[in-house]
C-alpha positions in Angstrom: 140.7 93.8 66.0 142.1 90.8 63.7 141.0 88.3 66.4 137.9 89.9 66.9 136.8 89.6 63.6 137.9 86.1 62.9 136.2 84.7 65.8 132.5 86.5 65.6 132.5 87.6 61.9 129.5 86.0 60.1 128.2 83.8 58.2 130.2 80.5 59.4 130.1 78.7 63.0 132.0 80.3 65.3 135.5 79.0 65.7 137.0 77.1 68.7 140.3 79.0 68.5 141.8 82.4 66.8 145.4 82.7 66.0 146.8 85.7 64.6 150.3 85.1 63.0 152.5 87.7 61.8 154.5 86.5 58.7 157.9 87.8 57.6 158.2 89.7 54.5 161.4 88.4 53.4 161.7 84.6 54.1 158.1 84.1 54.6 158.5 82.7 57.7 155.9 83.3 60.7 157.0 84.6 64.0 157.1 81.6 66.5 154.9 83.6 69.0 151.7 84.5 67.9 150.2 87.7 68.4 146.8 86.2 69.7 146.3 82.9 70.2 142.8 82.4 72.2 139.1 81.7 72.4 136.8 83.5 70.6 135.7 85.1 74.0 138.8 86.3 74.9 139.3 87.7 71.2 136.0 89.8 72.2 137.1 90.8 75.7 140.8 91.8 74.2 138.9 93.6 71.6 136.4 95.9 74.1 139.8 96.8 76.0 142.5 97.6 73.2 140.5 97.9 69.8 136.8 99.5 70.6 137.6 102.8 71.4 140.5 103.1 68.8 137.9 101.9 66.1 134.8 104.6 67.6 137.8 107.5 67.5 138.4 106.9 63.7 135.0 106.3 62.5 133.3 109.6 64.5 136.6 111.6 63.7 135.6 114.7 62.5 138.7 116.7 61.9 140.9 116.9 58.7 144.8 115.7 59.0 146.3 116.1 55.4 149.6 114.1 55.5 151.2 110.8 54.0 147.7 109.5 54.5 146.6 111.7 51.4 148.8 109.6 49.1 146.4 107.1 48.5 143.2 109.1 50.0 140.2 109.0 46.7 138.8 112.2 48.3 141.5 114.9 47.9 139.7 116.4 44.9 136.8 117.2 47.4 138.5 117.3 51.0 138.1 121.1 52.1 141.4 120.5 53.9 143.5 120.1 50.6 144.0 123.4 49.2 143.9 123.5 45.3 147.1 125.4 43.5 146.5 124.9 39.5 150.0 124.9 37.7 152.3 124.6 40.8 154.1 121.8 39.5 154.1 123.6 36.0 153.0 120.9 33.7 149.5 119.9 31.9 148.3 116.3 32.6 144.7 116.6 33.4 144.1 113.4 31.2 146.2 111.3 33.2 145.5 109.0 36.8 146.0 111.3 40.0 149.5 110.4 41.5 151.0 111.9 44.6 154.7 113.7 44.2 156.9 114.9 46.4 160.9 116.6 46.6 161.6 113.1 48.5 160.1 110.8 45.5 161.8 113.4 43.2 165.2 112.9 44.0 164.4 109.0 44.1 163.1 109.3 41.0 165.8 111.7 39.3 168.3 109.0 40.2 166.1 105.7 39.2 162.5 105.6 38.5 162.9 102.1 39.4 164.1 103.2 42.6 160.7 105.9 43.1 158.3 103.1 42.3 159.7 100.5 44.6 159.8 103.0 47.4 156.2 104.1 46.9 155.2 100.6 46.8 156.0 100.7 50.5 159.0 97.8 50.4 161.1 96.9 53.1 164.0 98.7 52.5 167.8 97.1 53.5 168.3 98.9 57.3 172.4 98.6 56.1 171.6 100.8 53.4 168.7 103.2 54.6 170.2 104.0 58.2 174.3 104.2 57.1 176.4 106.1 59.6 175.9 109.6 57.8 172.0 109.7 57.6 171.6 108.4 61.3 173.5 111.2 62.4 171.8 113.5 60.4 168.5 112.3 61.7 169.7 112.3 65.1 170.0 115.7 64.7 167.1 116.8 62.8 165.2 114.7 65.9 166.5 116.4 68.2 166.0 120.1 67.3 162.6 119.4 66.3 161.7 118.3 70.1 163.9 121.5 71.0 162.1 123.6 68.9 158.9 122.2 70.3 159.4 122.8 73.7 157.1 126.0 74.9 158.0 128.0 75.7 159.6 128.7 72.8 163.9 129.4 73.8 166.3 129.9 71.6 169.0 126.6 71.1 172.4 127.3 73.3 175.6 126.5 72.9 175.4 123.7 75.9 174.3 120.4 74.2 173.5 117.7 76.7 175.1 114.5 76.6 172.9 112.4 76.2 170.9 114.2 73.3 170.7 110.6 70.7 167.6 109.4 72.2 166.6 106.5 70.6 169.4 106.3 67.9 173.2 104.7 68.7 175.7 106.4 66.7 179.7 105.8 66.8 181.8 107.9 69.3 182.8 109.9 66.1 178.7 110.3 64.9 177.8 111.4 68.3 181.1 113.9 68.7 180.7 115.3 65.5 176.5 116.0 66.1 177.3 117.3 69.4 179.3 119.9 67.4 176.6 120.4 64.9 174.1 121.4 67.3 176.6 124.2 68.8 176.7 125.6 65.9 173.2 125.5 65.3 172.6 127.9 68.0 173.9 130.4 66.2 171.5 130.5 63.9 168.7 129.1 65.6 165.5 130.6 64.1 163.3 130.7 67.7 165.3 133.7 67.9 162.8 135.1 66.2 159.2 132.9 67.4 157.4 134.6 70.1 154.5 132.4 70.2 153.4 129.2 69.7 151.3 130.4 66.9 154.6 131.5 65.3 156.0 128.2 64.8 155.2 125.1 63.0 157.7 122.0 63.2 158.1 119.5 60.1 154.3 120.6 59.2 152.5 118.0 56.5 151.7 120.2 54.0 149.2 118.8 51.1 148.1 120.5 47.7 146.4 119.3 44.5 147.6 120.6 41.3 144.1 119.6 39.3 146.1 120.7 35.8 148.8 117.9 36.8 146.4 115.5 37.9 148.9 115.3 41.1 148.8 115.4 44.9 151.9 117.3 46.1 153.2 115.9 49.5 156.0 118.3 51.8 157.2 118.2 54.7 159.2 121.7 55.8 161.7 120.9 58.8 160.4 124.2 59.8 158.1 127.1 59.3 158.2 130.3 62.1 157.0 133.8 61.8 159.1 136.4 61.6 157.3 139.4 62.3 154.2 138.7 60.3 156.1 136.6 57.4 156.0 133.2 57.1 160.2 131.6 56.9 160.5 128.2 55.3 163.3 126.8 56.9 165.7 123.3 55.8 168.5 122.1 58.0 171.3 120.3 56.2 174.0 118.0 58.1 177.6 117.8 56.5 180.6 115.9 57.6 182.6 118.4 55.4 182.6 121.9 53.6 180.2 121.7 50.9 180.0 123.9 47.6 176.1 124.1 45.6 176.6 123.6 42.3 172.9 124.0 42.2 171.4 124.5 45.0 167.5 124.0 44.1 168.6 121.2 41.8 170.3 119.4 44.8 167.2 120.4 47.3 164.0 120.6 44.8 162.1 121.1 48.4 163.9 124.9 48.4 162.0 125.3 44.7 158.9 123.8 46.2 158.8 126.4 49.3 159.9 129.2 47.4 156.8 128.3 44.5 154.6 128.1 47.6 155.6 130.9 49.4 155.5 133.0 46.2 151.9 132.0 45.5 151.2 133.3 49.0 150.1 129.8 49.9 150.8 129.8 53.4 148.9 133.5 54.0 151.1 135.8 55.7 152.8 139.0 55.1 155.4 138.5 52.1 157.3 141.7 53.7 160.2 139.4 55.2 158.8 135.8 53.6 161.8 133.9 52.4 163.5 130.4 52.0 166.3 129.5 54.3 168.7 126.6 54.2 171.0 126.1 57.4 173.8 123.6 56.7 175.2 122.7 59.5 179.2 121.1 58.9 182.4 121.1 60.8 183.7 124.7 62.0 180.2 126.7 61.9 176.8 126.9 60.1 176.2 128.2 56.7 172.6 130.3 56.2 171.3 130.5 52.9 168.5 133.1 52.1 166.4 132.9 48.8 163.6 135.5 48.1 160.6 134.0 46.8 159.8 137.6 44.9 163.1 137.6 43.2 162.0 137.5 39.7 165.2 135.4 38.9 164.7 133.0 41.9 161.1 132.4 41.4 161.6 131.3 37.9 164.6 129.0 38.5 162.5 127.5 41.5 159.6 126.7 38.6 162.7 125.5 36.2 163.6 122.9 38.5 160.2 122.1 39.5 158.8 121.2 35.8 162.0 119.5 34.9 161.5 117.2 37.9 158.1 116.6 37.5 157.6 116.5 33.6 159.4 112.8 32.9 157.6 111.4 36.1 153.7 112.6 35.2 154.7 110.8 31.9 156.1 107.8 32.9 154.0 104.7 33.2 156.8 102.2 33.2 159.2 103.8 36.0 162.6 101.6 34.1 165.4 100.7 36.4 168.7 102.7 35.5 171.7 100.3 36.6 174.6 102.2 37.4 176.9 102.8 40.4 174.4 103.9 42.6 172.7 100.9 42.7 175.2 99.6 45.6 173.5 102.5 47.7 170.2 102.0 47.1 167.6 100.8 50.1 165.0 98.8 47.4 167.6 97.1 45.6 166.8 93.5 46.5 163.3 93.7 44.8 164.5 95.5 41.4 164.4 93.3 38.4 167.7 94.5 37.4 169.5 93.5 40.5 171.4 90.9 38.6 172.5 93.9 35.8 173.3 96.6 39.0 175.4 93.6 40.7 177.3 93.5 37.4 178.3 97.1 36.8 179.0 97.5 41.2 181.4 94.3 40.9 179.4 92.4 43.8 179.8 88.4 43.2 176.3 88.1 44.7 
């Protein structure tokens, strides 16, 4: 499409040769091969074969895909696929720019709104740092239920893990050992027990809302919603090289206070009968199963708690400060925060 539009775009003669060059982020550099490098006619013919119908698909599209494409979409007050939830984040900012939150940007931004802001600004992030051993295991994992528990029909996960379950990702012998074990144990709590249909199940759905008193989009992503009975079950999965004890366990996942706020609002329809918020933590010697009731008085109004105290400071914030400490050594944005040079200092790196 590039090509196309360089070489027949008007006004201007029409040029002897299109190049289109892709330039690195980092060192500025181009990539030696180009991605087109032609005539103008062969821009067009290349353009009626890859581009044409790809373009005609997205501008005659008539259906409605709320997602990550929402964060920056200037038609979510008015899109009739954006339900609207006043006061689900629990704060009042009508007065102030529409900004898209999420539990992801949450925790980013709990640590260092410097951290938040650079992410959202859609940086390249430091692979080293962003896919570490730990997390590529655990989204080995998560990859590979989700495809599981897409697969119709619709069986519950065994105890017999194939060997070759990684797919795309290349873990160390002790990664791929210790997620082979994961997954056993996930079978013993695997929710398809429970999914009958494929109405019944809904795997890492993109749900959007707008919270019009909070001026905000609100962006989740469940790793799973299935039916029991006629009751909608929000369900996380959690990876964990060791035992783990919750000192606060909506604190440490503020998506489990989102889904129970949601779920309690009956936004997701359904019977509320056997409607509840699970977390599956998967770790060495068997699988822990949380259950939270989103009609538990006390539940409910810890989950809104955690909610406005995550989301109060960020609705304010217009500056988004960096806040140098050790964590800075583990964080993916780092080389573009203007207090590298202060985080280098506190982590003892000579850089």
């Amino acid at each position: 499409m590039a090509a196309f539009v360089t070489a027949w775009s008007q006004p201007g003669p029409t040029p002897r040769r299109v190049r289109v060059v892709e330039f690195g982020f980092l060192d500025g550099r181009p990539d030696p091969t180009p991605l087109f490098d032609g005539t103008p006619e062969e821009a067009r013919v290349l353009f009626n074969a890859e581009a044409l119908d790809v373009l005609s698909t997205a501008v005659d599209g008539g259906e409605y895909s709320p997602g990550r494409a929402c964060r920056s979409c200037r038609f979510t007050a008015v899109c009739p696929a954006v339900p609207k939830i006043g006061g689900l984040l629990g704060v009042q900012a009508r007065d102030r720019p529409l900004r898209t939150w999420s539990p992801t940007s949450a925790r980013s931004y709990r640590e260092c709104p410097a951290r938040s802001y650079l992410r959202a600004s859609m940086l390249p992030v430091d692979e080293a740092v962003e896919r570490n051993a730990s997390a590529e295991r655990g989204r080995a994992v998560h990859d590979y239920l989700a495809a599981c528990h897409k697969t119709v029909p619709h069986n519950a996960c065994g105890l017999v893990v194939p060997d070759v379950w990684l797919g795309n990702y290349a873990l160390a012998d002790d990664q791929h050992v210790l997620g082979s074990e994961l997954l056993r144990f996930h079978a013993e709590v695997c929710p398809m027990l429970y999914v009958e249909s494929s109405e019944d199940v809904r795997v890492e759905p993109s749900l959007v809302y707008l919270d019009e008193e909070a001026s905000s989009r609100v962006l989740v992503q469940p790793d799973l919603l299935y039916r029991d009975g006629d009751s909608w079950v929000w369900r996380e999965v959690k990876t964990s090289a060791r035992r783990r004890r919750f000192q606060d366990l909506l604190w440490d996942y503020p998506q489990l206070a989102l889904g129970l706020e949601l779920l309690g609002r009956g936004a997701l329809d359904g019977s509320p009968a056997r409607s509840r918020v699970e977390l599956e933590v998967l770790r060495p010697g068997g699988a822990d199963l949380i259950t939270l009731d989103p009609f538990s008085p006390g539940t409910r109004q810890a989950a809104r708690d955690v909610v406005r105290r995550l989301v109060a400071p960020w609705r304010e914030d217009d500056l988004f400060i960096a806040t140098p400490g050790a964590h800075c050594s583990a964080c993916e944005v780092a080389r573009w925060c203007p207090s590298r040079q202060q985080c280098d200092a506190i982590s003892g790196d000579a850089r």
